[in-house]
C-alpha positions as CSV (number, residue, x, y, z in Angstrom):
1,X,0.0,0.0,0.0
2,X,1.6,3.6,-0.9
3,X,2.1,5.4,1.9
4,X,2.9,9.1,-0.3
5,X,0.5,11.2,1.9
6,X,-0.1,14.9,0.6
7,X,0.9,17.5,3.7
8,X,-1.5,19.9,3.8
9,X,0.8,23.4,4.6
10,X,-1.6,25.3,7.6
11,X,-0.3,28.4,7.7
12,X,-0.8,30.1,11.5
13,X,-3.2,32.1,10.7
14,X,-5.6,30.1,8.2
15,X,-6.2,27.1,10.4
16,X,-8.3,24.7,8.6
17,X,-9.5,27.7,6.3
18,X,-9.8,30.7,5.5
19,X,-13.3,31.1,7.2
20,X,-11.1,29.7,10.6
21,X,-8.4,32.0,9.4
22,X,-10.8,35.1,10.3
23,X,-12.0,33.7,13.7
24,X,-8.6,33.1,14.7
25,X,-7.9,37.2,13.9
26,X,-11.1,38.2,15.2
27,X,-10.2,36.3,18.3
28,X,-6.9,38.1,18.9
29,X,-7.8,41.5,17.8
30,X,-11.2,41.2,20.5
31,X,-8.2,39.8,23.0
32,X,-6.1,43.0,22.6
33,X,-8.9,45.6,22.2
34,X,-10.4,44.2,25.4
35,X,-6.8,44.2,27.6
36,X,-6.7,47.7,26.9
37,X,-7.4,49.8,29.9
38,X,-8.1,52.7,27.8
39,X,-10.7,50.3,25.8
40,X,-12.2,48.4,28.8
41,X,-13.1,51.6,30.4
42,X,-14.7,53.2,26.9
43,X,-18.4,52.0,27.4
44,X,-18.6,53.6,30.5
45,X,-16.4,56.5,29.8
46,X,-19.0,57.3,26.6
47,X,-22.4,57.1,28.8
48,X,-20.8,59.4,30.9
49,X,-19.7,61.6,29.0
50,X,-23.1,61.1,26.6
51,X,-24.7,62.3,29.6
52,X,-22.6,65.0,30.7
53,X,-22.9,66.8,27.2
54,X,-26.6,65.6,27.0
55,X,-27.3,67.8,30.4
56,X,-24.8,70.9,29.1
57,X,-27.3,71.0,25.8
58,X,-30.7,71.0,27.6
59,X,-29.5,73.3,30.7
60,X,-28.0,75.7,27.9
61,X,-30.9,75.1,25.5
62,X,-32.8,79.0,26.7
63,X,-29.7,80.5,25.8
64,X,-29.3,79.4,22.4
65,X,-32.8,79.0,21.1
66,X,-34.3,82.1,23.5
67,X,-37.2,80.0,25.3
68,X,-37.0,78.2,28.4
69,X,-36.9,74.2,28.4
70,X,-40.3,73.8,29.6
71,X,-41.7,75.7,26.0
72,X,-39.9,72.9,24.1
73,X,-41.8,70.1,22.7
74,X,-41.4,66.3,23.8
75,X,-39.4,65.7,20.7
76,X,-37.1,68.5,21.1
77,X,-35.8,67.9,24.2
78,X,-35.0,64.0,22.6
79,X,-32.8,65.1,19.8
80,X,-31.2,67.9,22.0
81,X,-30.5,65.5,24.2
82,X,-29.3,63.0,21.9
83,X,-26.4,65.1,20.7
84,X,-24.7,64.2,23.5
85,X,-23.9,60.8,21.4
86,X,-22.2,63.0,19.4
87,X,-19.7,63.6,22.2
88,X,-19.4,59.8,23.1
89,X,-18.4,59.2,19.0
90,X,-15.8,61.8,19.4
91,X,-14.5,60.1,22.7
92,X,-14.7,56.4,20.8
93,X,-12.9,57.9,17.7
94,X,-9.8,59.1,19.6
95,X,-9.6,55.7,21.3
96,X,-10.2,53.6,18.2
97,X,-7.3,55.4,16.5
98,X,-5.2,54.8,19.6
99,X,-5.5,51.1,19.7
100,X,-5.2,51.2,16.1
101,X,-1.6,52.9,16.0
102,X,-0.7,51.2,19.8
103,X,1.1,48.2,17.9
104,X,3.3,50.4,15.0
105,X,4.7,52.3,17.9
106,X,6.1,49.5,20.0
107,X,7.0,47.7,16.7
108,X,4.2,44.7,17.6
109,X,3.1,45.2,14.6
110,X,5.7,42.9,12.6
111,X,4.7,39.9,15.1
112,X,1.1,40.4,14.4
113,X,1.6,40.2,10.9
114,X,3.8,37.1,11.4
115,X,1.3,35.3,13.2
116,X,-1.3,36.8,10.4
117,X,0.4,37.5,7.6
118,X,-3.0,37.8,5.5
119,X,-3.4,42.2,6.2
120,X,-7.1,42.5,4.6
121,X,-8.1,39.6,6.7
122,X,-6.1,41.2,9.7
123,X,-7.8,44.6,8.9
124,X,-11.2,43.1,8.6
125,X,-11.1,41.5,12.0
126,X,-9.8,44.4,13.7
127,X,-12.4,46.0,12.1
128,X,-15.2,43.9,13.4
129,X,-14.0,44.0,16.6
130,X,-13.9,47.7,17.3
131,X,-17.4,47.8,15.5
132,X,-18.5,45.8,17.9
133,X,-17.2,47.5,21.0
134,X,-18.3,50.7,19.2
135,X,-21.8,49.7,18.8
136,X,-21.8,48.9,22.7
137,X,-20.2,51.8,23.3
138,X,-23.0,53.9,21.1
139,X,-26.0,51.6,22.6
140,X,-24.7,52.4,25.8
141,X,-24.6,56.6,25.3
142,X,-27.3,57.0,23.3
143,X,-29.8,55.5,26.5
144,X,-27.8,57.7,29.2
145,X,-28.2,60.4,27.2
146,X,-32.0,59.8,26.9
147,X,-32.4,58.4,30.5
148,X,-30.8,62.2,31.4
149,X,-32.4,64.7,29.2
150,X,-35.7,62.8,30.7
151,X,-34.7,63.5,34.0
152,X,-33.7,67.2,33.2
153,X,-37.2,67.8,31.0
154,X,-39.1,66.1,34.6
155,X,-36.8,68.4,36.8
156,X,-37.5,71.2,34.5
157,X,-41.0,70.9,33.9
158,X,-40.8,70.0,30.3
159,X,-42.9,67.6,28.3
160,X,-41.3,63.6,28.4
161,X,-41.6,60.9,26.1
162,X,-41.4,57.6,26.1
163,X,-39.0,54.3,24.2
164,X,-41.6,53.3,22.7
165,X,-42.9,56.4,20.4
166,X,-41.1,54.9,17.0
167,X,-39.6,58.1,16.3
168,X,-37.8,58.5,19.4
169,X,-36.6,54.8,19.3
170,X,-35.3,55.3,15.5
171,X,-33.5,58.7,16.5
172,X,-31.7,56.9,19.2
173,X,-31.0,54.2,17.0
174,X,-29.3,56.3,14.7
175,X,-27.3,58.3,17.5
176,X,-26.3,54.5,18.3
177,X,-24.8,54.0,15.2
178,X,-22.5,57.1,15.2
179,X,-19.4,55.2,17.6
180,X,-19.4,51.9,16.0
181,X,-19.5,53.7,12.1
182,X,-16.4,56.6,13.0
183,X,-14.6,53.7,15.5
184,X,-14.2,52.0,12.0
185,X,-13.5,55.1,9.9
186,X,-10.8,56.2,12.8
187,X,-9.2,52.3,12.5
188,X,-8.8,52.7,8.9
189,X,-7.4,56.2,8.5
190,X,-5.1,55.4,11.5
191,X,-3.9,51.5,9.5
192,X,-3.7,54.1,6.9
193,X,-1.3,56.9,8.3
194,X,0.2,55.0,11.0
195,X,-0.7,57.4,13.3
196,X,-3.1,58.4,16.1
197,X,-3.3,61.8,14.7
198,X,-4.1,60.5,11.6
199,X,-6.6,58.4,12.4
200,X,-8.3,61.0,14.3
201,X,-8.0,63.8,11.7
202,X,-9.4,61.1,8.8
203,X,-12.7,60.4,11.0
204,X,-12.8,63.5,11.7
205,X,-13.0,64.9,8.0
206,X,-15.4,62.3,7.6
207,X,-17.9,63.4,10.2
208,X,-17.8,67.2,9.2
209,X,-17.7,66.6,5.3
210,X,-21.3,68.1,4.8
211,X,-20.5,71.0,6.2
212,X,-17.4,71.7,4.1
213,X,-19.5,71.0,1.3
214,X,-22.3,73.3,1.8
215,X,-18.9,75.8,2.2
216,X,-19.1,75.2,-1.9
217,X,-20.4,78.4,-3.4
218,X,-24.3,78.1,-5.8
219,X,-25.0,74.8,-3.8
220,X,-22.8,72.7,-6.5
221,X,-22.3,69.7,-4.0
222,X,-25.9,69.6,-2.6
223,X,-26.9,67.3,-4.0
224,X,-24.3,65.0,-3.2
225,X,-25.1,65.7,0.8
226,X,-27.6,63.2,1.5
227,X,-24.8,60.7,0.3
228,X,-22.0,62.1,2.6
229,X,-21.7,59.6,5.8
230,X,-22.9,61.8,8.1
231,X,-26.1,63.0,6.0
232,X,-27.0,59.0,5.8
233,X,-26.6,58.3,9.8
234,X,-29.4,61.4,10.2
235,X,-31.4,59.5,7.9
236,X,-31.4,56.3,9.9
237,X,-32.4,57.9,12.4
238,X,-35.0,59.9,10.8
239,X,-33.5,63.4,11.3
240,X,-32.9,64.4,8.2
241,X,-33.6,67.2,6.6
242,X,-36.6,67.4,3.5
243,X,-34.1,65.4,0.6
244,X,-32.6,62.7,3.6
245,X,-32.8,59.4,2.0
246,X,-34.9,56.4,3.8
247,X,-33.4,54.2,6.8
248,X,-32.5,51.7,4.0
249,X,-31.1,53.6,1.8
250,X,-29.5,55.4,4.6
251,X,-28.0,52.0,6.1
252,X,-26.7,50.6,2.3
253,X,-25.0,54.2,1.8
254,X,-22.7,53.7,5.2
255,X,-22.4,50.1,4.4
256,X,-21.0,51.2,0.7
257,X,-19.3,53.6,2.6
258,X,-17.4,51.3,5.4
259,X,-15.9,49.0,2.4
260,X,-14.5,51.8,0.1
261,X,-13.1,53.2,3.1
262,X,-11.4,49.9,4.5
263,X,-10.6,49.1,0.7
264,X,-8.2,52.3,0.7
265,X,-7.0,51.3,4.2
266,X,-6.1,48.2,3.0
267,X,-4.1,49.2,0.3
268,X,-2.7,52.2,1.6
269,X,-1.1,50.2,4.5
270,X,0.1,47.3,1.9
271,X,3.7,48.4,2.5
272,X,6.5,46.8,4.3
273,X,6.7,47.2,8.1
């Protein structure tokens, strides 16, 4: 009987496939995002300071609009309440690009890509894994700041309203949203630049891209807006303005938006170590 056996070659990284190959990433890159002090602390760290900035908002809110909180509607107080999200994506953004850059500046980075030589598999598990933290991270913000701008609009005399009216749900679904989408953006640009200021400044020109836009003299990019990243996450959550797109097409736009953007990551950072 021939005994001339074919050796399968299993690289460290693949496992029995490339399906296995992924898990195996996504299981290291969820191991050192989560013994990160910095990143263990983040869920809390963004309700906080969610509500914090939810609370500056409605206690400010006579000065900037001229009436006092109790004149605002039910609805009002939600979304001005809900900004404080905004704050928490900021705070998840400046995190994200920290972890993402913590590895090129203690030269880790060659091991890892030892161990995982495959970079686009690499990125897209690192990827997942600080979408995922981001999203619980967002979940987490988006109901403090709700919980607090209810308590403010009770303390204040100011109408309430409750989870279950659909609009306020969706609103908070799409403030929800906001950490997990720039915590990818910020991982890519970082990969990118190789730098936690660059990972930072490419979320950032991300998130304010609609208002450089409307900058543009006669309106020439308008209608390009409700296409920008930003522009589709009000549109999930049903805050858009009159041309917003739907929730779908809202949710396809980010997604089309997430691959182009770790496409260019992945290329940009397909240099030698």
């Amino acid at each position: 009987m021939s005994t001339n056996a074919r050796t399968e070659h299993v690289s460290p990284d693949t496992g029995n496939g490339r399906g296995a190959g992924f898990i195996t990433a996504l299981a290291a890159e969820w191991t050192k995002l989560t013994t990160l002090r910095s990143m263990r602390r983040a869920p809390v760290a963004c309700a906080v300071t969610g509500g914090l900035v939810a609370a500056l908002f409605l206690l400010t809110l006579e000065a900037t609009v001229g009436a006092p909180l109790s004149h605002q509607s039910a609805t009002e107080v939600a979304s001005t309440s809900a900004l404080g999200a905004d704050a928490a994506a900021l705070l998840i953004i400046v995190l994200t690009a920290a972890f993402a850059t913590s590895e090129h500046g203690t030269g880790l980075i060659a091991y890892t890509l030892t161990v995982t030589p495959g970079r686009g598999r690499r990125l897209a598990a690192a990827a997942t894994a600080v979408g995922v933290w981001g999203l619980l991270c967002g979940v987490l913000a988006a109901l403090t700041t709700y919980a607090v701008g209810q308590a403010v609009a009770l303390g204040a005399g100011a109408p309430v309203i409750g989870l279950t009216d659909p609009a306020t749900a969706r609103m908070l679904a799409g403030a929800a949203l906001m950490s997990p989408f720039y915590a990818v953006v910020a991982l890519a640009a970082a990969e990118a630049t190789r730098s936690l200021p660059g990972g930072v400044a490419g979320a950032l020109a991300v998130l304010v891209a609609p208002t450089l836009m409307s900058w543009v003299p006669s309106g020439a990019l308008d209608p390009l807006l409700p296409f920008t990243p930003a522009e589709a996450l009000h549109a999930v959550g049903g805050v858009g303005g009159p041309d917003a797109l739907g929730p779908f097409a809202g949710s396809a736009v980010l997604g089309v938006w997430l691959v182009v953007i770790l496409f260019a990551a992945r290329f940009a950072a397909n240099r030698d170590v």
